[in-house]
KOLVEX-968601 format. One line per 3 residues: number of its first residue (from 1); their letters; for each residue x negated, y, z negated of C-alpha. Coordinates in steps of 0.02 Angstrom, whole numbers, plus 50000, padded with zeros to 5 digits. Layout:
N
NUM	A	X Y Z  ...
This chain:
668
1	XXX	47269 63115 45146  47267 63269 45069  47126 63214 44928
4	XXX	47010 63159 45060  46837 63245 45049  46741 63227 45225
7	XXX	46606 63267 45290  46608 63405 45428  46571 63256 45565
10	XXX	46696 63162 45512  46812 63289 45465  46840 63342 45660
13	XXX	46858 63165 45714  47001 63150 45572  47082 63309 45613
16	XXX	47072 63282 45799  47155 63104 45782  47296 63181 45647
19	XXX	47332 63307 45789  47334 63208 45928  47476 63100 45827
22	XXX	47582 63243 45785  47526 63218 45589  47531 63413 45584
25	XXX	47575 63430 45378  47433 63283 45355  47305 63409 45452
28	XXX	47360 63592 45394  47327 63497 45187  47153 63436 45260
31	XXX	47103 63596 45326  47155 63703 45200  47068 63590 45060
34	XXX	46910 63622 45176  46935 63797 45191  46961 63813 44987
37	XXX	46820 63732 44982  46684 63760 45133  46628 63939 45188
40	XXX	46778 63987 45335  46738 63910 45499  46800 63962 45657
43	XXX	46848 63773 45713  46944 63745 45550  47019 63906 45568
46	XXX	47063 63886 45740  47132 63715 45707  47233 63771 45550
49	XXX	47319 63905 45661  47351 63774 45811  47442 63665 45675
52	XXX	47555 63788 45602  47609 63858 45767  47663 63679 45822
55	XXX	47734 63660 45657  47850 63802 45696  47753 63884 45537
58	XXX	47732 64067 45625  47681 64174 45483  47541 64052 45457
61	XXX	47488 64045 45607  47489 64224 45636  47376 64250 45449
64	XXX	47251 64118 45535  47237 64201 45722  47231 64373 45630
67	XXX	47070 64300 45527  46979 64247 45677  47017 64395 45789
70	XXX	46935 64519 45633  46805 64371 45610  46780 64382 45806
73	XXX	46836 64525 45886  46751 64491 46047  46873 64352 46090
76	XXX	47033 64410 46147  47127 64236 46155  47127 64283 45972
79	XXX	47216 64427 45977  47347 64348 46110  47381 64197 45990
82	XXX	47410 64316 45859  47525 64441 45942  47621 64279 46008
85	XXX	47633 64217 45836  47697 64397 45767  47810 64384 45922
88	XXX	47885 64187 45865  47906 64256 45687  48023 64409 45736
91	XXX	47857 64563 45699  47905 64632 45856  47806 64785 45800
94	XXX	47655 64708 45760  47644 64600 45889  47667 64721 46018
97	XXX	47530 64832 45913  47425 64705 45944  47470 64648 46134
100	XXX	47407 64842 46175  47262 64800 46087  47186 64657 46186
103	XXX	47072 64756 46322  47132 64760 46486  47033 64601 46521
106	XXX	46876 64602 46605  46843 64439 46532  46631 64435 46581
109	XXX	46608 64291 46692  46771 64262 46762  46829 64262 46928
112	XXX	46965 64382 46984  47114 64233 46959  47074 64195 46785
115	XXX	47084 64391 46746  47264 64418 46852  47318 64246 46769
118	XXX	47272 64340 46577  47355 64494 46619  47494 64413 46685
121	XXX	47531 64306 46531  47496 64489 46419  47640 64564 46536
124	XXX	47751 64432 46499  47719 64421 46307  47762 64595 46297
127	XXX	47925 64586 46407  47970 64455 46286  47942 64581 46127
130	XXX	48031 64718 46210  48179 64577 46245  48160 64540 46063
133	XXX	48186 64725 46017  48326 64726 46140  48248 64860 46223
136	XXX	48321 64815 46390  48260 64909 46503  48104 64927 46415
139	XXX	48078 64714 46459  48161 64744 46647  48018 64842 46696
142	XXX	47888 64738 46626  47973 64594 46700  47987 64663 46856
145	XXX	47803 64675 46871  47784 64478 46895  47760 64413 47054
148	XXX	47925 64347 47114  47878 64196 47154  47840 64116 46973
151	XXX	47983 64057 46910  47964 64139 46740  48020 64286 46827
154	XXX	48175 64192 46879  48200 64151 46676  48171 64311 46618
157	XXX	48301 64380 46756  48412 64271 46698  48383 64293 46513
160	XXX	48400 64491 46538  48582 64476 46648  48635 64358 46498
163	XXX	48619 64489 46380  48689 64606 46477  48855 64501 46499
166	XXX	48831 64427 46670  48837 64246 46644  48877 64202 46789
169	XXX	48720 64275 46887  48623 64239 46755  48690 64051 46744
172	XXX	48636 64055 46930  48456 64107 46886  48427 63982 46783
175	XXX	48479 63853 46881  48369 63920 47015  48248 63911 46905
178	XXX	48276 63713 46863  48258 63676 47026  48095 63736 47047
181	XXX	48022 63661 46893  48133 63496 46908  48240 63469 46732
184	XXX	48189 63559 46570  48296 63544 46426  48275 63733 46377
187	XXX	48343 63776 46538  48473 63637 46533  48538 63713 46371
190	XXX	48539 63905 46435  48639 63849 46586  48765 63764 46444
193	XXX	48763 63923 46345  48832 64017 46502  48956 63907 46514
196	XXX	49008 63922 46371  49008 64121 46334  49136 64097 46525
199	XXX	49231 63964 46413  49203 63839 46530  49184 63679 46384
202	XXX	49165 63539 46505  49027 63597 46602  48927 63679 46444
205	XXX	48986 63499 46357  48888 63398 46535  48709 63487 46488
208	XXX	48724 63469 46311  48757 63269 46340  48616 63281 46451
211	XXX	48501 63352 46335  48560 63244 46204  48531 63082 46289
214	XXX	48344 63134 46355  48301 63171 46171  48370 63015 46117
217	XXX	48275 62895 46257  48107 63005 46268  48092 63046 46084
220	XXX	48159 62893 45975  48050 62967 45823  48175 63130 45803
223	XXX	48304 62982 45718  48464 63076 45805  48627 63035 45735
226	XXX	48534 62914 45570  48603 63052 45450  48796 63043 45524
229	XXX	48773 62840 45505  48720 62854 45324  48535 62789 45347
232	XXX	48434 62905 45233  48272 62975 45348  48145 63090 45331
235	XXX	48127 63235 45397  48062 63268 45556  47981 63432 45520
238	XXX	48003 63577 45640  47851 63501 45771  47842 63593 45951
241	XXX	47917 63430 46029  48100 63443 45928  48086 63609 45987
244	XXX	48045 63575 46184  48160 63460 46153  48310 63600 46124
247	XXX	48402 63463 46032  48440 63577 45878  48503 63728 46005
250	XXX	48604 63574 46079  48681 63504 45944  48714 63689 45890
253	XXX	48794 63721 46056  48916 63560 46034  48981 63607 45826
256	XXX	49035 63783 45919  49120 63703 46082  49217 63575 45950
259	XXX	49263 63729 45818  49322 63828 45956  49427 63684 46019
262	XXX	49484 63675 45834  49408 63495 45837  49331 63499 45661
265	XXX	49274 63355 45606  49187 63332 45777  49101 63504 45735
268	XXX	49045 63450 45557  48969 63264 45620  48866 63389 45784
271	XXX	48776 63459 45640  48744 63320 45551  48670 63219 45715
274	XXX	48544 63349 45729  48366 63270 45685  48338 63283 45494
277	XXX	48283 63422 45423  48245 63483 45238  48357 63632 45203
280	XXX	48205 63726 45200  48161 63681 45360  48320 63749 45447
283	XXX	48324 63892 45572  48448 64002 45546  48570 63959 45656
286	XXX	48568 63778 45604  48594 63870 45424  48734 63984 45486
289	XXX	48839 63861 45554  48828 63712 45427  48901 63883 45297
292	XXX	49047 63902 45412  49097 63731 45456  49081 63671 45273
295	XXX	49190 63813 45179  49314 63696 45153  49221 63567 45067
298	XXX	49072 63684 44997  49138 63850 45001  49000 63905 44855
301	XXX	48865 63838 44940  48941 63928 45126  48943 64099 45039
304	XXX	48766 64065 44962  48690 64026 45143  48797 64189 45216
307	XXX	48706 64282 45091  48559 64214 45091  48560 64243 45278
310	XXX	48605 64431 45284  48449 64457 45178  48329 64395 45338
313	XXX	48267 64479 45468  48336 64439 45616  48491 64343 45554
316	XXX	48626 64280 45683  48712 64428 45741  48895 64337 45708
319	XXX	48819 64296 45505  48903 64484 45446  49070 64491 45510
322	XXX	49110 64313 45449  49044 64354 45282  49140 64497 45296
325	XXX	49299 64374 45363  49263 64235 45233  49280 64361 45069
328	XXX	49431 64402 45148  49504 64232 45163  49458 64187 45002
331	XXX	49520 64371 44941  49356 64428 44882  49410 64622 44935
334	XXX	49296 64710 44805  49143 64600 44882  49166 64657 45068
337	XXX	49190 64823 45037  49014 64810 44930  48930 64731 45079
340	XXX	49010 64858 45212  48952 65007 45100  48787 64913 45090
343	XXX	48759 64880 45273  48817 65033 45358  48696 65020 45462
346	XXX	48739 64861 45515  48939 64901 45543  48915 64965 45724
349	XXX	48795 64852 45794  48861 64682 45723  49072 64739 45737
352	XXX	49174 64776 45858  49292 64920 45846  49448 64808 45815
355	XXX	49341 64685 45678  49293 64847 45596  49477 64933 45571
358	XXX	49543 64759 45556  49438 64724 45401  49464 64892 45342
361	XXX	49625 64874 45330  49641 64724 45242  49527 64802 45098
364	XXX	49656 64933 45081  49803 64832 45060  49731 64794 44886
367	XXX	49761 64962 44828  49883 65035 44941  49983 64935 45049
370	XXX	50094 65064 45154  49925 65134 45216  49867 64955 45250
373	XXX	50021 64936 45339  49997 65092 45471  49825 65045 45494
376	XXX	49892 64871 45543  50035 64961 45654  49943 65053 45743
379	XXX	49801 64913 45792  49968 64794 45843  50043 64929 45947
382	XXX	49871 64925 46038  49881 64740 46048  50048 64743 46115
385	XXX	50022 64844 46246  49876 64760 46325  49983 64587 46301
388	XXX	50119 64675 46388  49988 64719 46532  49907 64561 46574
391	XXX	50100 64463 46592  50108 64609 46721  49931 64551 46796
394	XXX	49999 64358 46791  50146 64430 46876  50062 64514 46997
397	XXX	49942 64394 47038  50064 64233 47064  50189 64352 47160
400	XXX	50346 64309 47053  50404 64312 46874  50303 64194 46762
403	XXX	50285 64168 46602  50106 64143 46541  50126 63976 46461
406	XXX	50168 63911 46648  50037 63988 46727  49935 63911 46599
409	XXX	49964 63746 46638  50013 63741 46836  49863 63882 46900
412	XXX	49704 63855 47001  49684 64015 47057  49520 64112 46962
415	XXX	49615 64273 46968  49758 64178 46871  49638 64095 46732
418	XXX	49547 64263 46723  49714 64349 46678  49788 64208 46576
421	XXX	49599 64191 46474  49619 64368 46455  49792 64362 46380
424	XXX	49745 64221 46261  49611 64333 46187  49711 64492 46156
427	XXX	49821 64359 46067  49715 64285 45970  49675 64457 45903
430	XXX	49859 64516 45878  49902 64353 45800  49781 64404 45628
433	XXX	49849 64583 45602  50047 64533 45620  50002 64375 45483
436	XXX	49918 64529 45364  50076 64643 45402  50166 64488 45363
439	XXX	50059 64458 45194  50105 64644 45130  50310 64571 45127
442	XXX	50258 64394 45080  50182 64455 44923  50348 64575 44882
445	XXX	50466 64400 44914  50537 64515 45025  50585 64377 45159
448	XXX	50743 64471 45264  50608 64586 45322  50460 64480 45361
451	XXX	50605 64391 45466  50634 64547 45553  50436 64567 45590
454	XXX	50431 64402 45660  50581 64447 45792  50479 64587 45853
457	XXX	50333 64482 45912  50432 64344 45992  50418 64381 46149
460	XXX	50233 64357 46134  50209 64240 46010  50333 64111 46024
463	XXX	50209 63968 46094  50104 64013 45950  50078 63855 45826
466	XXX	50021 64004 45672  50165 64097 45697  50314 63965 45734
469	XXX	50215 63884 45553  50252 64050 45475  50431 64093 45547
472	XXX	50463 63935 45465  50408 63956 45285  50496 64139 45286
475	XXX	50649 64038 45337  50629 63895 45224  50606 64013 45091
478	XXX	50773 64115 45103  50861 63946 45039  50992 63963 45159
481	XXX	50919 63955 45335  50874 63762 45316  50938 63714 45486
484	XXX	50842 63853 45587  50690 63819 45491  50683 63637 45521
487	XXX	50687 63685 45709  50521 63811 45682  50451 63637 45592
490	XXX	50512 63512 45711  50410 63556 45892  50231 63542 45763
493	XXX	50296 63392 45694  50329 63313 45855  50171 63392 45932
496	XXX	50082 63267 45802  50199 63146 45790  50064 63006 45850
499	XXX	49926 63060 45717  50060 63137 45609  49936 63147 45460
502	XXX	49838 63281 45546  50001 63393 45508  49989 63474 45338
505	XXX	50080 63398 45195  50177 63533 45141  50252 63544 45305
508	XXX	50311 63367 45319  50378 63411 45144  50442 63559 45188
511	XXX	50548 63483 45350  50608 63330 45248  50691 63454 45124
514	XXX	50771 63549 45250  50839 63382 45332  50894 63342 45183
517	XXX	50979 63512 45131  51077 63514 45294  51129 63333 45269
520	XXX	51029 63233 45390  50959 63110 45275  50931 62977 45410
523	XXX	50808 63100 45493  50712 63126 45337  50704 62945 45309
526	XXX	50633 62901 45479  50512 63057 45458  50457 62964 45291
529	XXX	50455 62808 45349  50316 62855 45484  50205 62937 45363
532	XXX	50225 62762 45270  50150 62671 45431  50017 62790 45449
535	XXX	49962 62788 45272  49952 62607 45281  49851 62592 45420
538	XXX	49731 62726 45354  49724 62611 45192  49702 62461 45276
541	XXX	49553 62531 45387  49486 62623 45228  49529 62576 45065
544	XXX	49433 62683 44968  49530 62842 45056  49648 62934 44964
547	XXX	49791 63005 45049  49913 63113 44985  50045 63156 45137
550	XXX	50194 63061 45066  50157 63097 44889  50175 63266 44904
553	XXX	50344 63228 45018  50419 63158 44880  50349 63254 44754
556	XXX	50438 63405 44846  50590 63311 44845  50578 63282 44669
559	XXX	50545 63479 44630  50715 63492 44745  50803 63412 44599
562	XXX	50728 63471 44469  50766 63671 44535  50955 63597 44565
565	XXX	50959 63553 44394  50947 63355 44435  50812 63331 44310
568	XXX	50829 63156 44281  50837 63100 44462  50726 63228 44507
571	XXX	50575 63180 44378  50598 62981 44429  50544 63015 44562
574	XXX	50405 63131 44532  50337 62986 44422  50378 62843 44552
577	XXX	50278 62958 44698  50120 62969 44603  50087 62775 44581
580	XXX	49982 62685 44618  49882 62841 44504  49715 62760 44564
583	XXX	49765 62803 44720  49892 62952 44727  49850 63075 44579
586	XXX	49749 63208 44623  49725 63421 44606  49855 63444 44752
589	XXX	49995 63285 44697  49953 63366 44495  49991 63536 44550
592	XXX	50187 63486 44592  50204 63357 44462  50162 63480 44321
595	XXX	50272 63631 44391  50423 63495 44391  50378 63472 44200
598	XXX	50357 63627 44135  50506 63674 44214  50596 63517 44108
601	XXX	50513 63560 43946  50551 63747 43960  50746 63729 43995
604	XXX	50734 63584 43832  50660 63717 43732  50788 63839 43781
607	XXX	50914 63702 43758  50969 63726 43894  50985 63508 43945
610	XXX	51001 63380 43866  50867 63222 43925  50897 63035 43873
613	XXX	50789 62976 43753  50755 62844 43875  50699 62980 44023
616	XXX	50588 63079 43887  50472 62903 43853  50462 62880 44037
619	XXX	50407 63057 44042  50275 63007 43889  50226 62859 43971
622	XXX	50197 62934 44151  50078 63082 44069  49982 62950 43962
625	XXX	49948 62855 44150  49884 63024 44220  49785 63061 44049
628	XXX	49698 62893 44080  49674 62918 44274  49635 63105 44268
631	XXX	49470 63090 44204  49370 63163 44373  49515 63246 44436
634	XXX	49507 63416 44428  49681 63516 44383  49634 63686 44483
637	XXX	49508 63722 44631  49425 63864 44554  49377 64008 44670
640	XXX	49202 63972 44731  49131 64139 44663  49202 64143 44496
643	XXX	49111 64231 44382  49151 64144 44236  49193 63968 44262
646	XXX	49328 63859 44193  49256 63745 44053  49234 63579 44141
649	XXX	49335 63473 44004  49462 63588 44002  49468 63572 44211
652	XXX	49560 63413 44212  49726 63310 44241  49695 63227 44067
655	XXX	49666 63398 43967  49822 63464 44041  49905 63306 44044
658	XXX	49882 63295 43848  49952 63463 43829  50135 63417 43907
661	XXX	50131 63239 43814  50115 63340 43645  50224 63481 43709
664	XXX	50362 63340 43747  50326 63257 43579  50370 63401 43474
667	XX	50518 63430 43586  50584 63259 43536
């Protein structure tokens, strides 16, 4: 289309048609080929801008309406287009410069409701800039001069109340609203976002199924869900209807619902249901949250979108503190403190008080831990003491001792859920600084004392899945608390216990050891024997999945051995756990096999045992396996901001794998 030279008759009857069919990208390559080419016209102008601002294209569209309003200054509609279009690309500045421009409209030859109607929709343009400035009460007063009878009014009530924290109220404008326009999705959707900044899911989940199933049935063409069922589509573009739509807020809406309710794999296939877009193409949000709820599986290409992001103007307001959060988790200390140096400015309107000392304190463990450790004190004392105040509010509320789990589960009352939601917050936030007090003593080995941090939070945190996980590895790790570990291990086992896979590996591991170490073998077997079935079935329903839950049991078993000094037994069956090696080696099953062998080639070297000639060619032969199967198995994760990166041939089972074969070799 794009090499098509018309003549100017036929070039509006083309465009007109390309428009009316939504062929937007088509008709912006026409016109600007006839503007490149042909003196500027005011039609092709007019059109161009038209197409870019239903293309979503707001800078464009905002260059062509500024054209035409210096080209004709006379015509205010101009001037409105182009502050709306500053306005849709975030220039709240200039547009509002040039809202005050457009004369108080006289408009020659209209009547007196075609002028009200313009200055109404001026007023309401610049309540919206003013809302985009968050100037409050600057966009309450201009909103407040709309009759009270158009339901915009009722919106922009509701909008205003929403920022201000009232969700409810404003949750009740906007449903006001819907019923006096009948159902629009963007309303639909604000109504779920209310629900869900209250925390009510299940409501906020009924809109967002609404607006999910209208877009599907009315709008066929936006191919929802073909990327998550592996048909490759093109994109859809970012038109005016996938916006009216609000299927991309939607879909949005639904990832964060599922990540809250830590169901992530329903979060990750939300954003990939969305209608296709080029990366290009997506709006920030869509951008922000695809970073986030891909870390584990593209953690370079998260922290390149996170950055990427904090460069824009506006960016989501949550995109800085998990930056901030993510170079912590991945112990990038050196990097946030850059960016909090950097972005001052940006520190007090984007953290809270408790993010901001929390992350500050992290950053200092690095170079002095006791002071880490105050900071962290003092900001669990605070904790503490509000946790300790809302049991008194459950208390007080139910009118007899309860603990908060109960109340949790058996409570109707609002005034019970309030207190209870309440609680579950200021736990969620005490939960992070006791595991980074925890970290300062993990790092020392200094277990008898994490042990005694741990006691002092019990009485708050003893429902808590993170910390029972924890209490049990500090146990586990003192080699001689095996029994009181396994029960810390045991309630998230049996939690599981029908879709035991979804339990980490290690833990499994680390519970069939302890059974084991306190001699209750039959336990561990039956334990074992249930990841078996539920490995099988996985391989049965996909074959190409590899699964590496009782590998790594065994594998830890084997280690058991081998640090007992049963090397033989101990390495058998660190070799027998890893076959089929198709199927079972891999950077996580490598990572225990090779500590188990280094550890038996060290103490050989040292001459320290003696190994069978037979054991040390089943030792041979088991490395040559992984040298052949190791190929495209990688034998570290690197760190997804390394600097310098490993060499990729040197990255693998089969480098490293060579390495022990000759190691054992010259042993022998």
């Amino acid at each position: 289309m794009a090499h098509l030279q018309l003549k100017e008759g036929e070039y509006t009857s083309t465009i007109y048609g390309l428009v009316k069919d939504q062929r937007y990208n088509d008709a912006v390559q026409i016109l600007n080929n006839q503007l490149q080419s042909h003196q500027k016209s005011r039609a092709a102008l007019s059109l161009l801008g038209y197409c870019y601002f239903q293309m979503q294209d707001f800078v464009n569209a905002s260059d062509c309406y500024e054209q035409l309003s210096i080209m004709h200054p006379e015509v205010d509609d101009y001037k409105l287009y182009y502050s709306q279009s500053l306005h849709k690309a975030c220039l709240y500045q200039e547009a509002m410069k040039v809202a005050c421009q457009i004369d108080n409209p006289e408009y020659q030859g209209k009547d007196s409701k075609a002028i009200a109607k313009k200055k109404l929709m001026i007023t309401k343009l610049q309540a919206a800039i003013k809302y985009g400035e968050e100037d409050l009460p600057g966009a309450k007063s201009l909103v407040e001069q709309c009759p009270a009878d158009d339901p915009d009014t009722e919106i922009n009530l509701g909008c205003l109340l929403f920022k201000d924290g009232r969700y409810e109220e404003a949750c009740s404008k906007f449903t006001t609203a819907m019923q006096i326009l009948g159902y629009k999705a963007d309303l639909s959707y604000n109504i779920a976002l209310c629900h869900y900044m209250l925390k009510q899911y299940a409501p906020a989940l009924k809109h967002i199924a609404d607006i999910i199933e209208r877009g599907i049935r009315e709008h066929p063409e936006l191919s929802v869900g073909m990327t998550t069922e592996g048909i490759d589509v093109r994109s859809v573009g970012n038109t005016l209807t996938l916006h009216e739509t609000a299927l991309i807020e939607a879909f949005n809406l639904k990832a964060a619902i599922e990540y809250q309710l830590k169901n992530y794999e329903a979060s990750c296939e939300a954003l990939t249901d969305m209608p296709p877009r080029a990366e290009e193409e997506l709006d920030a949000v869509s951008l922000h949250n695809q970073a986030l709820m891909n870390m584990e599986t593209n953690a370079t290409g998260g922290f390149q979108k996170m950055q990427f992001l904090l460069q824009q103007n506006p960016f989501p307001p949550e995109t800085f503190g998990n930056l901030l959060l993510l170079y912590a988790k991945y112990e990038y200390y050196d990097l946030a403190a850059d960016v909090l140096a950097e972005n001052a400015h940006l520190t007090y309107k984007y953290l809270t008080p408790y993010l901001y000392d929390f992350l500050e304190a992290v950053i200092t463990r690095q170079t002095s831990p006791e002071e880490a450790y105050r900071k962290l004190e003092d900001m669990a004392k605070q904790q503490t003491e509000t946790l300790s105040k809302l049991t008194k509010q459950v208390d007080l509320h139910v009118g007899k001792r309860m603990e908060v789990q109960e109340a949790r589960q058996n409570h109707d009352d609002e005034s019970v859920k309030k207190a209870v939601n309440e609680y579950d917050e200021a736990l969620e936030r005490y939960i992070p600084v006791l595991m980074q007090q925890a970290k300062i003593y993990w790092d020392m080995e200094n277990y008898p004392h994490l042990e005694k941090i741990f006691r002092k939070s019990v009485e708050f945190c003893n429902e808590h899945d993170v910390w029972k996980l924890n209490v049990a590895h500090v146990l586990f790790m003192q080699e001689n608390k095996y029994k009181e570990a396994a029960g810390f291990y045991e309630p998230i086992v049996k939690k599981n216990y029908d879709n035991i896979l979804n339990v980490s590996a290690i833990v499994l591991a680390n519970l069939c050891v302890s059974y084991i170490m306190t001699s209750q073998n039959e336990e561990a077997e039956d334990l074992m024997r249930k990841i078996e079935k539920e490995e099988e079935q996985v391989a049965y329903d996909d074959p190409e999945k590899k699964i590496f839950h009782l590998c790594i049991v065994n594998l830890v078993i084997g280690t058991l051995y081998c640090a007992k000094g049963n090397y033989e037994f101990g390495i058998s069956r660190v070799i027998k756990s890893l076959e089929p090696y198709n199927k079972k080696l891999g950077t996580d099953t490598w990572y225990y096999a090779k500590r188990c062998f280094l550890s038996l080639i060290e103490n050989m070297a040292k001459h320290m045992i003696m190994m069978k000639d037979q054991v040390v060619q089943e030792c041979i032969g088991f490395l040559e396996c992984c040298e052949m199967y190791g190929k495209d198995v990688k034998a570290v994760i690197e760190q997804p901001l390394e600097a310098e990166p490993m060499h990729p041939g040197k990255n693998t089972v089969t480098y490293e794998a060579r390495l022990l074969k000759n190691l054992l070799m010259q042993l022998q």
